[in-house]
Backbone as CSV, one residue per row, in Angstrom:
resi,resn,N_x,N_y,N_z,CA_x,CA_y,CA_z,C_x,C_y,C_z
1,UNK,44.889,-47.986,-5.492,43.771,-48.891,-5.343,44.302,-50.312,-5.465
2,UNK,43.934,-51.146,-4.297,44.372,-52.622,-4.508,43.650,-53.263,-5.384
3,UNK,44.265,-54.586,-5.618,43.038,-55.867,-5.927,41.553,-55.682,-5.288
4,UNK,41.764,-55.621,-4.058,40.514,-55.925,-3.131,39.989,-54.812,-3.292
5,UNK,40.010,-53.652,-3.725,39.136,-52.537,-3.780,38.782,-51.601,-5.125
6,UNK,38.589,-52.791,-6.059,38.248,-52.093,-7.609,36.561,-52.899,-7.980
7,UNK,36.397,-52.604,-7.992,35.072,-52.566,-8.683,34.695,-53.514,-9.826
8,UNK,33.754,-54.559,-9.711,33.819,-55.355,-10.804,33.090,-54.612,-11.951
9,UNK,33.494,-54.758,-13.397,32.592,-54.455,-14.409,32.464,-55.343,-15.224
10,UNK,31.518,-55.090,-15.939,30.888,-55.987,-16.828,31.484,-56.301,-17.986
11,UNK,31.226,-56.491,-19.573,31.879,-56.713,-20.522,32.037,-55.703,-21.131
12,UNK,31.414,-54.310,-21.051,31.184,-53.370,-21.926,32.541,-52.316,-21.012
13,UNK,32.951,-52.729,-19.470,33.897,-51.743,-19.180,33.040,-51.128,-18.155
14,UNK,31.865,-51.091,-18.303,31.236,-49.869,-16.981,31.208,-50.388,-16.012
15,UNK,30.478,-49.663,-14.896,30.205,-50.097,-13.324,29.119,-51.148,-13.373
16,UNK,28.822,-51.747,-12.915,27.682,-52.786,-12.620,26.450,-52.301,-12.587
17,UNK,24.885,-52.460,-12.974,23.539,-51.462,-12.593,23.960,-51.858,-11.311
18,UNK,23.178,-50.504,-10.712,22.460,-50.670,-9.371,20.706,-50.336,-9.668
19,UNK,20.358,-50.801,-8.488,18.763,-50.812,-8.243,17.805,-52.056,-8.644
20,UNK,16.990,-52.118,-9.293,16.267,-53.349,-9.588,16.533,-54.148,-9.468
21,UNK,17.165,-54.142,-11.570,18.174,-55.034,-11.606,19.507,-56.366,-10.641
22,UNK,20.143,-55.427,-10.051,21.182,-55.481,-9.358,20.089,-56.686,-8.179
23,UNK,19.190,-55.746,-7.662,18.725,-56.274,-6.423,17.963,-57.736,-6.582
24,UNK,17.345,-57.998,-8.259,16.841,-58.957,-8.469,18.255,-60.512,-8.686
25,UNK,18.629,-59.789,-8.661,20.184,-61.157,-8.479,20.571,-61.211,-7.043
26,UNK,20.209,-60.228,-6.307,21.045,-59.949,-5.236,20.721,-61.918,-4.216
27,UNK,21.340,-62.435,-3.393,21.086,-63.429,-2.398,21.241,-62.871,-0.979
28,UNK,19.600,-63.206,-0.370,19.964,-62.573,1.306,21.392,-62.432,1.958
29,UNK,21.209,-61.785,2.784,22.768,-61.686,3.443,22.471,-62.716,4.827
30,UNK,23.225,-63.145,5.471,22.946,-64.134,6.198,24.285,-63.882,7.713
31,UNK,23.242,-63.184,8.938,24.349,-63.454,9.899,23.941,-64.140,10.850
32,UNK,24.929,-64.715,11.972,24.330,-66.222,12.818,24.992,-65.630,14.126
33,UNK,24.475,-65.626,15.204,23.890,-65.264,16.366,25.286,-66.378,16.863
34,UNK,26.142,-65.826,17.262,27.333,-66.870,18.314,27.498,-66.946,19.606
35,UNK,28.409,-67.546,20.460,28.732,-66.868,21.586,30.075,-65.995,21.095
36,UNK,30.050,-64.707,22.543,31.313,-64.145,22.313,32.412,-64.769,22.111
37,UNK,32.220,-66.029,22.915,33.976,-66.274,23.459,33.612,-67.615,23.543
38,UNK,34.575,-68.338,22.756,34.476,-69.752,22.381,35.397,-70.522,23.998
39,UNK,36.475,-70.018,24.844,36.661,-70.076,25.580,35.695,-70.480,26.737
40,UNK,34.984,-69.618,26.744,33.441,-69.566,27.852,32.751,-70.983,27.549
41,UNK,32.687,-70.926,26.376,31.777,-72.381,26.171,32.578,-73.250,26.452
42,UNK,33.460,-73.900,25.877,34.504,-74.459,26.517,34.553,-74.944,27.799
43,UNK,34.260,-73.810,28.742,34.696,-73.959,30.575,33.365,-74.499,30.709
44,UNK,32.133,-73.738,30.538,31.055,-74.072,30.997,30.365,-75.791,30.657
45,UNK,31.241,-76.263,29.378,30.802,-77.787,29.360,31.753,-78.569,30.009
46,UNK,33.279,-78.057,30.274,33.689,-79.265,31.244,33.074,-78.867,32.383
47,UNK,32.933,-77.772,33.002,32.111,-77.935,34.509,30.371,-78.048,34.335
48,UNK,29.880,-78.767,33.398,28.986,-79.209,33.545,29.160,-80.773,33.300
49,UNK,30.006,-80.925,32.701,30.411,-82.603,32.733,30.961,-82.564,34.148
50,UNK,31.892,-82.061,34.734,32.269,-82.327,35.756,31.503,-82.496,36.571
51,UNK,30.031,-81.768,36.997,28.872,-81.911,37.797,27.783,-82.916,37.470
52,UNK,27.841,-83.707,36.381,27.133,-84.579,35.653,28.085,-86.100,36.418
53,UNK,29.551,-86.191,36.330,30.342,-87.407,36.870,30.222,-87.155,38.751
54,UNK,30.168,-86.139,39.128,30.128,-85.647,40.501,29.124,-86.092,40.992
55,UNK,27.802,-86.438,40.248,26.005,-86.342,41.001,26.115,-87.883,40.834
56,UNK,27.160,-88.674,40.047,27.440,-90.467,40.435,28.174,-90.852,41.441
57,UNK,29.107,-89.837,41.537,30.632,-89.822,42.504,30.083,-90.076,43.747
58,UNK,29.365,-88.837,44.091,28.983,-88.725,45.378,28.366,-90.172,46.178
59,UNK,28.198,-91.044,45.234,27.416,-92.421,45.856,28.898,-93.028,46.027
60,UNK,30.203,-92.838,45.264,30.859,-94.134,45.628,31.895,-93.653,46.506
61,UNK,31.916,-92.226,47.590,32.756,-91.887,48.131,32.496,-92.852,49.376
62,UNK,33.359,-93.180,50.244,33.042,-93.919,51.619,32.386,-92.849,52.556
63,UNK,32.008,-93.653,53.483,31.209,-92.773,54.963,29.940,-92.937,55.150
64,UNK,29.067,-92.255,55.473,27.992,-92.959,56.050,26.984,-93.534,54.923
65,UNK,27.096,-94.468,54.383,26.530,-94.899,53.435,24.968,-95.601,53.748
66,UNK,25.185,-95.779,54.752,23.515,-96.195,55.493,22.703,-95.921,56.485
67,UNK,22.943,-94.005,56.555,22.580,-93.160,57.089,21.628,-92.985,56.783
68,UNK,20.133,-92.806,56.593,19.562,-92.331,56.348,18.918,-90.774,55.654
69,UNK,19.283,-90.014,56.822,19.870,-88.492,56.499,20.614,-88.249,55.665
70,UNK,21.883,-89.079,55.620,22.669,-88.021,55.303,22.480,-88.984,53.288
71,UNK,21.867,-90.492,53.157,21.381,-90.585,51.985,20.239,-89.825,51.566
72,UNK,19.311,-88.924,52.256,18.911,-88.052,51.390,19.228,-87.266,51.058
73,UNK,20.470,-86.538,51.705,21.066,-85.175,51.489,21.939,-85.249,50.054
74,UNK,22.550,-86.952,50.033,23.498,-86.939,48.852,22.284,-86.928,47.770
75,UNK,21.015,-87.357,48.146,20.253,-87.711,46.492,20.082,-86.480,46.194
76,UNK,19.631,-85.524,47.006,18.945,-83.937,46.558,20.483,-83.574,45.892
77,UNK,21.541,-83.654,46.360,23.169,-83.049,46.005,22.925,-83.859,44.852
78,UNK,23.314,-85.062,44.681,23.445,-85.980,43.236,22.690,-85.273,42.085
79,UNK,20.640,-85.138,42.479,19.729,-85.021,41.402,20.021,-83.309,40.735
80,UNK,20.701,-82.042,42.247,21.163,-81.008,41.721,22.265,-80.380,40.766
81,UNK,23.060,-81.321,41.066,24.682,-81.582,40.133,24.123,-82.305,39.053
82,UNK,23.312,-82.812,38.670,22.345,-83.570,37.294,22.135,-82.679,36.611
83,UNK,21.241,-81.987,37.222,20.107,-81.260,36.380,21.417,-79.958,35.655
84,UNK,22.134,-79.642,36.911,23.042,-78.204,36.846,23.903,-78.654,35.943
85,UNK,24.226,-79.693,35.436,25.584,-80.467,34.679,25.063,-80.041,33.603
86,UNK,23.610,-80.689,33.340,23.656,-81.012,31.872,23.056,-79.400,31.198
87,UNK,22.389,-78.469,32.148,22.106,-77.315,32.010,23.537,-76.847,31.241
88,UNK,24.107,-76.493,31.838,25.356,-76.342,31.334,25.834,-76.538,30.442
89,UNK,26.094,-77.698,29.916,26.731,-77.872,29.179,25.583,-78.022,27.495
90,UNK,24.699,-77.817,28.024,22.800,-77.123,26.801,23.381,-76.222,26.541
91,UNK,23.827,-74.901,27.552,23.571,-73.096,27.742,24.065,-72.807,26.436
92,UNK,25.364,-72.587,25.703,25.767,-72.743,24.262,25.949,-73.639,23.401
93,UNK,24.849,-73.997,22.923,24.387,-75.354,21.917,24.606,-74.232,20.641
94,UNK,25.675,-74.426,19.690,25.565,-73.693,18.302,24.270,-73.906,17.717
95,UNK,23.718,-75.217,18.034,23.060,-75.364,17.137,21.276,-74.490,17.467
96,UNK,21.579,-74.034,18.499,20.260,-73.578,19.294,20.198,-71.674,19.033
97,UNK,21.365,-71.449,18.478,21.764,-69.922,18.351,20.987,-69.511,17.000
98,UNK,20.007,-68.645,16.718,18.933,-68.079,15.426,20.276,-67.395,14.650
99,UNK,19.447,-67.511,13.261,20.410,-66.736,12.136,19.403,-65.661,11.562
100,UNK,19.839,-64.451,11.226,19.242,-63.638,10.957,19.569,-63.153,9.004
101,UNK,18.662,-63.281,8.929,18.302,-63.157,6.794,18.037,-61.657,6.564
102,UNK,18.844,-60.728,5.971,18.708,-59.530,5.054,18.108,-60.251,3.842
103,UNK,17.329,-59.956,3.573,16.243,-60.097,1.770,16.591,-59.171,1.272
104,UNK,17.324,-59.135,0.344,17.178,-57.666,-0.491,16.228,-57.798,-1.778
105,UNK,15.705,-58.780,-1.603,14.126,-58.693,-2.829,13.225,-58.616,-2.308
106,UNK,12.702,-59.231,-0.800,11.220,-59.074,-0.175,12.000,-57.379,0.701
107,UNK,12.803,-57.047,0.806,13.313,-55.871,1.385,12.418,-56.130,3.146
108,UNK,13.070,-57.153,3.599,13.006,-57.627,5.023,13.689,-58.257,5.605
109,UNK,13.784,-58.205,7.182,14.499,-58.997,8.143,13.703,-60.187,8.885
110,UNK,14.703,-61.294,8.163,14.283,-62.744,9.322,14.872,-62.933,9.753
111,UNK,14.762,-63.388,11.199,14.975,-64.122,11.974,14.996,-65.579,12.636
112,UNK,15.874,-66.462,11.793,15.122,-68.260,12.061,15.664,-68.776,12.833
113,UNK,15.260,-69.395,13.739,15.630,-70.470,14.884,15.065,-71.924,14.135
114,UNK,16.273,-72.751,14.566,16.166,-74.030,14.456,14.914,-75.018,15.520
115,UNK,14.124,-75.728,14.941,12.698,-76.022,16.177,13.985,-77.523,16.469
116,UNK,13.688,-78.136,17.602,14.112,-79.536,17.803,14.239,-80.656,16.953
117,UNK,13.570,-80.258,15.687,13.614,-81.409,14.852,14.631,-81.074,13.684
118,UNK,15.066,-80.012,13.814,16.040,-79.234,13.168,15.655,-78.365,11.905
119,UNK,14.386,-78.223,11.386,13.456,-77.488,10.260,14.021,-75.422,10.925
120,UNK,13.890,-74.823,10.295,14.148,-73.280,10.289,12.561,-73.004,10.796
121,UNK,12.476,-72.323,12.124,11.104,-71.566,12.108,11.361,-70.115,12.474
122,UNK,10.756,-69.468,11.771,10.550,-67.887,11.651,10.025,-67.510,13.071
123,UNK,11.061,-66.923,13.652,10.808,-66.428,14.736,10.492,-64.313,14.569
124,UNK,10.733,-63.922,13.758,10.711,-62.783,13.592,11.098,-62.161,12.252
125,UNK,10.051,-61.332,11.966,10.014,-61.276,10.229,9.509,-59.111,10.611
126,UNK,10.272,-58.113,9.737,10.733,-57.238,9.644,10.416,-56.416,8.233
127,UNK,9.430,-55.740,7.688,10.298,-55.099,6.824,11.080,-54.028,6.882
128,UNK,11.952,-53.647,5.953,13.178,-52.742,6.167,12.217,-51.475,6.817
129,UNK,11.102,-51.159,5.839,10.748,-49.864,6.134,10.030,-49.746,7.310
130,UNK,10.057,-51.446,7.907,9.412,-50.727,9.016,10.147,-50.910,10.485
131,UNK,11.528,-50.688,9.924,12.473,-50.409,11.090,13.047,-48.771,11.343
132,UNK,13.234,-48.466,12.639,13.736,-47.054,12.881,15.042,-46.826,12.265
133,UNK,16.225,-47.162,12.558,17.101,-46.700,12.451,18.310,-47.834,12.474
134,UNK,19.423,-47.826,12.099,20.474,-48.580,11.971,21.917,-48.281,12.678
135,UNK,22.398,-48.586,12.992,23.779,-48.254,13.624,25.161,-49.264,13.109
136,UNK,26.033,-49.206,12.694,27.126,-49.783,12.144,28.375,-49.629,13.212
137,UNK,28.730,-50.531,14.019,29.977,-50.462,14.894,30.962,-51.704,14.793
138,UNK,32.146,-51.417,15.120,33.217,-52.090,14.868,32.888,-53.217,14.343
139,UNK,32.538,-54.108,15.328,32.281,-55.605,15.165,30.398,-55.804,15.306
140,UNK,29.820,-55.219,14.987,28.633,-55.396,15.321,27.481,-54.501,14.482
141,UNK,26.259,-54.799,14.139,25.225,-53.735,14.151,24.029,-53.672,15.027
142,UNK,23.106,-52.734,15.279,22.532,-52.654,15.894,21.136,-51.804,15.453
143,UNK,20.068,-52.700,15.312,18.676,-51.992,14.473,17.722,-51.458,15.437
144,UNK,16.999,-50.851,15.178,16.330,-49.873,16.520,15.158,-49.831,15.744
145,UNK,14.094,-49.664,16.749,13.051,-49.715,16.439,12.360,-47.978,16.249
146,UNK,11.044,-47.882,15.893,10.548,-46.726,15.397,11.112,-45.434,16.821
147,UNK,10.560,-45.856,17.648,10.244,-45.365,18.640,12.106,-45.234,19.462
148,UNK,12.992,-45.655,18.550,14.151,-45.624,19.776,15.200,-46.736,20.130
149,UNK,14.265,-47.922,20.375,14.763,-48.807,21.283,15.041,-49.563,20.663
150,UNK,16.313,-50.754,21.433,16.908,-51.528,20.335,15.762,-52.318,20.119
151,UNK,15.942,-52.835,18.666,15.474,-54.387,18.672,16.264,-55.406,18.636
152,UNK,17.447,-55.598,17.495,18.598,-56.164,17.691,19.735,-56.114,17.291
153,UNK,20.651,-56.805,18.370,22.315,-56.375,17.955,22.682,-57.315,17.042
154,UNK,23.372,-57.529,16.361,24.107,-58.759,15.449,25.293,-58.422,15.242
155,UNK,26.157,-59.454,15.780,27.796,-59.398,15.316,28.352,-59.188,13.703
156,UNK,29.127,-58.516,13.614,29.449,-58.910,12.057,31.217,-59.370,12.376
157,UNK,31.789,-59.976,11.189,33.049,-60.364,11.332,33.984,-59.746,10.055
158,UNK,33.256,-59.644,9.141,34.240,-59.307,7.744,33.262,-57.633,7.140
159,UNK,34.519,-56.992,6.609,34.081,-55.913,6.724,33.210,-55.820,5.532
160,UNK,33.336,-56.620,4.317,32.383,-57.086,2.830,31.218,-57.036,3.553
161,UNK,31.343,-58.170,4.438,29.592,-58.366,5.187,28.714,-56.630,5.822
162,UNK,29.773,-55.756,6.576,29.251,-54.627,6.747,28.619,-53.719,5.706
163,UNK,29.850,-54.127,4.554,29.406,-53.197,3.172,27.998,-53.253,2.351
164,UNK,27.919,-54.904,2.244,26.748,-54.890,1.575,25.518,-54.863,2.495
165,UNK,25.642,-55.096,3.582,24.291,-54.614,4.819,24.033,-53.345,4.785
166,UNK,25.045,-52.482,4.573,24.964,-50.830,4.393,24.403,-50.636,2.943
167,UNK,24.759,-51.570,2.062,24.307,-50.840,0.962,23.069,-51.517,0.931
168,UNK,22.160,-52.509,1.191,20.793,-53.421,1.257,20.016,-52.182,1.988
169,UNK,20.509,-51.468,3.340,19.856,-50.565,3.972,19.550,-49.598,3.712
170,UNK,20.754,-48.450,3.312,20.874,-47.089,2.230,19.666,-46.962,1.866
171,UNK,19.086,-45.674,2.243,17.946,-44.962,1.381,16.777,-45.588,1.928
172,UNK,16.384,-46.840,2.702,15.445,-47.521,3.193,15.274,-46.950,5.215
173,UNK,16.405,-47.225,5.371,16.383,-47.123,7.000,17.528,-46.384,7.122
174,UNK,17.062,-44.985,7.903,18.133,-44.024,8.136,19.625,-44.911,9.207
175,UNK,20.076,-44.051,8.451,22.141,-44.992,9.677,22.097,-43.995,10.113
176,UNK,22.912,-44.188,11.625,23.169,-43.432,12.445,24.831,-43.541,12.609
177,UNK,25.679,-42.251,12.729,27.153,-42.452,12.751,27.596,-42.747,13.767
């Protein structure tokens, strides 16, 4: 048995309570909604900057500059490379991604999204018991509703974080292997 896998005890030598107790100290568990691939975000804001400098460009290239036609064709091109730029480079805003709250005292799941002014609003509130089923995979879990169907996936990264989600769940919402 390593460091990392002994068991804290108390002063008297025993195991720690579980149940009530335990759960009345316990602090939500807290996971946050990312992109996969920090790469992706990455590409998608220089080519939305790139289409943001492109929808100015297009006015200072030479050629028919007092065409009529072909100046409306560049404004619709300019105002589309605008809108598509800055879309883009919005699509993975960290700050726009919901975090999801295990309670292990109200024994429920939140869900908070940040509103524009940056305050937490409850987008989706859960209790344990009244979820179907649970699933635990590599990098991820996945909660299912009564009836079957997902409700939601959430990444996990450290395997502590899997442990105590398994043990908040245990005995409340059946796991599936």
């Amino acid at each position: 048995m390593t460091a990392t896998d002994q068991i804290p005890t108390n002063t008297s030598g025993t195991a720690p309570a579980r149940g009530l107790y335990a759960m009345a100290e316990a602090l939500p568990l807290v996971l946050t909604f990312r992109p996969n691939w920090q790469l992706r975000s990455l590409v998608l804001r220089v080519l939305g900057a790139a289409m943001v400098l492109s929808s100015t460009g297009i006015w200072l290239m030479p050629g028919a500059a007092y065409d009529p036609e072909m100046a409306l064709i560049k404004i619709g091109v300019s105002i589309f490379f605008l809108f598509a730029g800055i879309a883009l480079m919005m699509i993975n805003d960290p700050d726009s991604h919901p975090d999801a709250y295990f309670d292990p005292i109200r024994r429920e799941l939140r869900v908070l999204q940040r509103s524009n002014k940056g305050r937490p609003r409850t987008v989706l509130r859960r209790g344990y018991d009244s979820l179907g089923s649970v699933r635990f995979k590599d990098r991820s879990v996945e909660l299912f509703e009564i009836d079957g169907s997902l409700l939601i996936r959430l990444p996990i990264n450290v395997g502590t974080t899997r442990q105590l989600l398994r043990d908040q769940l245990s005995g409340v919402v059946p796991i599936l292997s």
